[in-house]
N, C-alpha and C positions, 0 to 999 in steps of 0.2 A: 576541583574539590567536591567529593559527597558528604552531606552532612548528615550521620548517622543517629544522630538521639534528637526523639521529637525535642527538648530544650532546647538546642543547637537550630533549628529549625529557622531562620529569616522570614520576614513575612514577606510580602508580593501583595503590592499595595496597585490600587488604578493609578497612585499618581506614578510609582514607578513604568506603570503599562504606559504612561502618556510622555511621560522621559523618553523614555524609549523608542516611539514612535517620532518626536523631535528630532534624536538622533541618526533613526532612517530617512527621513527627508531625502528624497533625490541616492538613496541608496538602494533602497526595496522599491519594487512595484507597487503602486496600489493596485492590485489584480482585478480583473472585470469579474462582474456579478451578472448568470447567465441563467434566464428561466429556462426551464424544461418543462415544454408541453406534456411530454406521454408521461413524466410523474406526478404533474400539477393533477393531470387526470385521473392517474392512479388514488392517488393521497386524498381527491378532490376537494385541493385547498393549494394554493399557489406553493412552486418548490424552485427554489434558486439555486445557480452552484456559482461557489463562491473557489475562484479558479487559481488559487497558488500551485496548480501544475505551471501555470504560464511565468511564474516568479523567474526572477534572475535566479539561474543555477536549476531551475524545474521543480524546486521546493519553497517551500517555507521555510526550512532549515537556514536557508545564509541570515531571517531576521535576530533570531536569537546567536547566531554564533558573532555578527557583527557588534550587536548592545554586550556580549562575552569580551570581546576581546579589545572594543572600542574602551572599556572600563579598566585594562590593568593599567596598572601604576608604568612610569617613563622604565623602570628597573625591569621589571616585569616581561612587556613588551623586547627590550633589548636583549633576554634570554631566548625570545621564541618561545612559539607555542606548537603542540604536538595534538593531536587527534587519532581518533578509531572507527575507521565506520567501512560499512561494504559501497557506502555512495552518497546518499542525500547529505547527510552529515559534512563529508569527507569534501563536499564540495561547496558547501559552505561555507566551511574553515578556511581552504584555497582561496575562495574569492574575498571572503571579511579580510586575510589575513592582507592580500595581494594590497584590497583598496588601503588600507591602515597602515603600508611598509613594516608588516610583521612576517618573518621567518617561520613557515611552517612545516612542520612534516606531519604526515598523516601515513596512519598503517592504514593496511587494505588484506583481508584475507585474501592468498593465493589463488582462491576460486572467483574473486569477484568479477562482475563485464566486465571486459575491455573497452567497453564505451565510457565507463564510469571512471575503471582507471584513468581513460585518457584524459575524461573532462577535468579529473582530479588536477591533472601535471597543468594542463592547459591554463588553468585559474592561478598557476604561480607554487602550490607545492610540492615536495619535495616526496616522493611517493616509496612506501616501505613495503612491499607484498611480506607478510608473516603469517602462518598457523593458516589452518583448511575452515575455521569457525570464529567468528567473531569475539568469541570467551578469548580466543589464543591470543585474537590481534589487539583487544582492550587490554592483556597483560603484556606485553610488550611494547603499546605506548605508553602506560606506566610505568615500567621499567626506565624507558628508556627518558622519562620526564625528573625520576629518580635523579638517572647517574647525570644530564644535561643541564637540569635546574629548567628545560621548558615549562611551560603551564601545559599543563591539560585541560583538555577542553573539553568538560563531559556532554553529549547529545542531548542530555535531557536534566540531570540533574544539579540545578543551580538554578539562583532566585533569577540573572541577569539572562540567562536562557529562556527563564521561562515568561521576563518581563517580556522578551523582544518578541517570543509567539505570539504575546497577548495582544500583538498592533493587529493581527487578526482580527479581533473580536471588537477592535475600534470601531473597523472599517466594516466588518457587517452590519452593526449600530448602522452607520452613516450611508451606506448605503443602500439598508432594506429596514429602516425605523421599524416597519409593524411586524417583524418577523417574531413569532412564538414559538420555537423550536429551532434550535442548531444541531444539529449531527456532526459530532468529528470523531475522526477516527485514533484511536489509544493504544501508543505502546509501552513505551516509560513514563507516560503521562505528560510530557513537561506544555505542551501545542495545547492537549484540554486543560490544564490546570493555568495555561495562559487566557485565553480565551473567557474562561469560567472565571478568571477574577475580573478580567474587566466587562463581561456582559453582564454579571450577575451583580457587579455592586452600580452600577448605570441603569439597569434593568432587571429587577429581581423575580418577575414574572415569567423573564425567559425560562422556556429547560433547556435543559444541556445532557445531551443524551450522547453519551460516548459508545462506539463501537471496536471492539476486537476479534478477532480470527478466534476462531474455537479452539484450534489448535494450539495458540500461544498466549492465551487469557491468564494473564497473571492477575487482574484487576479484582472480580467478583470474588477469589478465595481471600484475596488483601484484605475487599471492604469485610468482609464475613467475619474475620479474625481482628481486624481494627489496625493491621500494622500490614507495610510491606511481607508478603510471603513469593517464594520462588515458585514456578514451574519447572520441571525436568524436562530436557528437549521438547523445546516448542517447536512446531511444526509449520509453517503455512505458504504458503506463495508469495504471503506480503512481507516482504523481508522487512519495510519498511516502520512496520509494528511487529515485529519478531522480538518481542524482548524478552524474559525468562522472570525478571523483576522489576515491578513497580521502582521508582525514584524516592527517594527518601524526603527529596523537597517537594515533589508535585503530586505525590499521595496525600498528603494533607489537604491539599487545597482539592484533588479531586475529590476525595472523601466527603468535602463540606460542602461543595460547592456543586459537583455534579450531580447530576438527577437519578440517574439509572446510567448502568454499561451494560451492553446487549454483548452477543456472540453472534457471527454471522461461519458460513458453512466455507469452505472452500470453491464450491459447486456455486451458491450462493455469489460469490466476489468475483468470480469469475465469468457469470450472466453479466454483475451490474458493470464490468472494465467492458464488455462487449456492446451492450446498451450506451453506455457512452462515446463509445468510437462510432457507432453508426446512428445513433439519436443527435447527440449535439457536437459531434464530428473533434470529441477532444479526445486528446493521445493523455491515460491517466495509467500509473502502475495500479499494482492490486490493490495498496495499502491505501489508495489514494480514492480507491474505487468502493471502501469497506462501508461508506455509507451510505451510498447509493443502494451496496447490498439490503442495509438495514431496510429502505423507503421500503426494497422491492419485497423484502422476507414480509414485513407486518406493514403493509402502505396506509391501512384505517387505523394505526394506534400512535398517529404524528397529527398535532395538530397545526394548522398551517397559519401565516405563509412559516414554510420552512427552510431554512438554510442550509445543504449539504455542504461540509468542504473538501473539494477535492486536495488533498494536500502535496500530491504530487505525480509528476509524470515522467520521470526518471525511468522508463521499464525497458532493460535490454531485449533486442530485438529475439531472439531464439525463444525468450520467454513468454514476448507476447505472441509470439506466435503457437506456442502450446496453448497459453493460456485463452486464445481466442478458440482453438478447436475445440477447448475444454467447455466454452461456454455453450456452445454452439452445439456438445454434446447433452450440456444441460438444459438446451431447451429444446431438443429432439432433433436439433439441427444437421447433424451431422452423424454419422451410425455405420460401425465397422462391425463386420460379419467374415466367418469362414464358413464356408461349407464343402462338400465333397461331390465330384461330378466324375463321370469317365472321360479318362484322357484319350480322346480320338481327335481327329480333324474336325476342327469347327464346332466344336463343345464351349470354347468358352465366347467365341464370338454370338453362339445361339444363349448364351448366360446375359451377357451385355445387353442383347435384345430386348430378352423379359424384361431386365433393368428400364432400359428405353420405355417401356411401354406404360412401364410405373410411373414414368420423370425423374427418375433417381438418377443425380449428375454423379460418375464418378471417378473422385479426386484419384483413386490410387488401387492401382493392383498386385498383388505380391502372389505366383504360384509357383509349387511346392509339387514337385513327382518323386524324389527321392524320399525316402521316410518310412521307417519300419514299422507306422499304424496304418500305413497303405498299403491299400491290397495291389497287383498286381496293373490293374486297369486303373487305376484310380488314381488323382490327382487333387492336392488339396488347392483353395484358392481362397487369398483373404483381402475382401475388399474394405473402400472409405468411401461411401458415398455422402454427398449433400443432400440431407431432406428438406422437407418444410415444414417438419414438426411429429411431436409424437403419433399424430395419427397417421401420420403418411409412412413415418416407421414400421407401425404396425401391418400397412396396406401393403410395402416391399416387403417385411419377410411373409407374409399369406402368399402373396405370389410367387415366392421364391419356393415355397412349398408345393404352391398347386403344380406348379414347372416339373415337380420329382426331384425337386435337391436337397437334400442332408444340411440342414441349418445345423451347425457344430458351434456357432458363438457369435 
């Protein structure tokens, strides 16, 4: 159920955050809490990450779906319950529903991983592929909640969802007492509007600084206007906070309760998911990774110690693999070039050379002799080399130039 008029509105009390946390006992992880040297450094004030990638299911999402679903009525329960989600959600549902002996089905866009469908089936539900966008597949567990009498089980919007995020924000309290800043990252709100009632009413001092993609920021035009507003095609990698509109229940509480929400870049999230797989060696998706982003975009405007939470590590493998050359692009790491050379005997092995002498390792070669922008002799060739940073970028293509080659891109 969404509850659409602020009157209608439930509150989300600590004591409910602390229910809720009773009822996960021996359900949920209490996740480990991991400092990170190179942002302690950066920040220059201690920076922790607080690791619900490692949660049962690789999110946060089974805390809140389990206090959802653990709370229907005996009637309720015996109809089943139905979900929407492209993964973290969807497997949440699976496993709350499995441990509780509740009947689940869950839609899943046609496009979603197959690792996520799998985990989906695996955890116990009953899996629907519908519609290319999560709009099509949210309208068809509705529908389909309609004609069966299932519950819906919305990802974010409801007081009992957003009680169960809130065991988060317990367990940062109790595990990092002096922390003065938490970072999490925001997409329908309902994780920071958890979080932010139980750090904020235990500790009013704390801030709570929400992060979203730039691309799919519904938050800051919300706070501006005072009410949920939409964005048109949101955009970003993190599917995970891809949402188009704030929650009608976790807007309020973020609105009051939150300090500020930042926007972080693509390019951005995609350094801090690389930074974390080779700094503190953990496997985190993008949306998981968006507040890492933030440390890294302004690291002198968090006062410490700080809390990042990784919210999840759910990332299909094709993905992380873009999104690691992507990072790796954004810090000069990596650098793809074509240029134009004469195609004779041993032209591109005397190309490789020059490369060698720069130390540019390279990943990948693609050449091109057929092609009506080429002249007669001529051969295009478009490489992928590994650098070690922008300046060394710069030192490969000068030498690619001193050599006599046609730098085209």
């Amino acid at each position: 159920m969404s509850y659409s008029t602020a009157d209608s509105l439930p509150p989300v009390t600590l004591d409910d955050v602390r229910g809720a946390q009773k009822m996960l006992t021996g359900v949920a992880r209490v996740t480990a809490m991991e400092g990170s040297r190179h942002l302690s450094q950066l920040v220059g004030a201690p920076v922790h990450f607080k690791c619900e990638n490692l949660q049962r299911t690789g999110s946060f999402k089974l805390r809140g779906a389990y206090v959802r679903i653990a709370g229907l009525l005996p009637e309720e329960r015996a109809a089943g319950v139905v979900a929407a989600s492209a993964g973290n959600h969807a497997q949440g549902v699976a496993l709350a529903s499995s441990l509780l002996g509740v009947r689940s089905t869950v839609f899943m866009p046609k496009g979603a991983p197959l690792p996520k469908i799998s985990a989906t089936r695996d955890y116990g539900a009953e899996v629907r592929l519908h519609g290319q966008v999560v709009d099509e597949t949210l309208a068809a567990a509705q529908e389909y909640a309609a004609e069966t009498g299932a519950v819906f089980i919305h990802p974010f919007d409801h007081p009992d969802i957003i009680a169960g995020q809130g065991t988060v924000g317990l367990e940062i309290l109790e595990q990092c007492p002096e922390v003065r800043t938490v970072v999490v990252g925001v997409g329908g709100g309902g994780l920071a509007a958890g979080i932010a009632t139980a750090v904020k009413t235990l500790r009013p001092d704390v801030r709570i600084v929400g992060v979203q993609a730039a691309g799919a920021a519904a938050y800051p035009p919300s706070l501006a206007a005072g009410h949920p507003v939409a964005v048109d095609n949101p955009a970003t990698m993190a599917d995970g906070i891809k949402v188009g509109r704030p929650g009608d229940v976790p807007f309020r509480l973020v609105r009051d309760l939150v300090d500020e929400v930042r926007t972080v870049t693509e390019d951005e999230i995609a350094t801090a998911l690389l930074l974390c797989l080779e700094r503190a060696k953990l496997v985190v998706e993008p949306a998981g990774a968006s507040p890492v982003a933030a440390l890294l975009s302004e690291p002198g405007s968090f006062e410490g110690p700080v809390v990042a939470l990784l919210s999840g590590g759910n990332v299909d493998p094709v993905l992380l693999q873009r999104v690691l050359r992507h990072g790796m692009a954004a810090q000069g790491r990596y650098l793809a070039v074509r240029l134009r050379l004469t195609d004779r005997p041993g032209a591109l092995a005397t190309l490789l050379g020059v490369l060698s002498a720069v130390d540019a390792n390279v990943l990948d070669v693609s050449h091109v002799r057929t092609d009506p922008r080429l002249g007669l002799t001529e051969a295009e060739v478009e490489l992928h080399l590994e650098t070690k940073g922008r300046t060394h970028c710069v030192e490969v293509g000068r030498a690619l130039r001193d050599a006599g080659y046609t730098v085209i891109g």
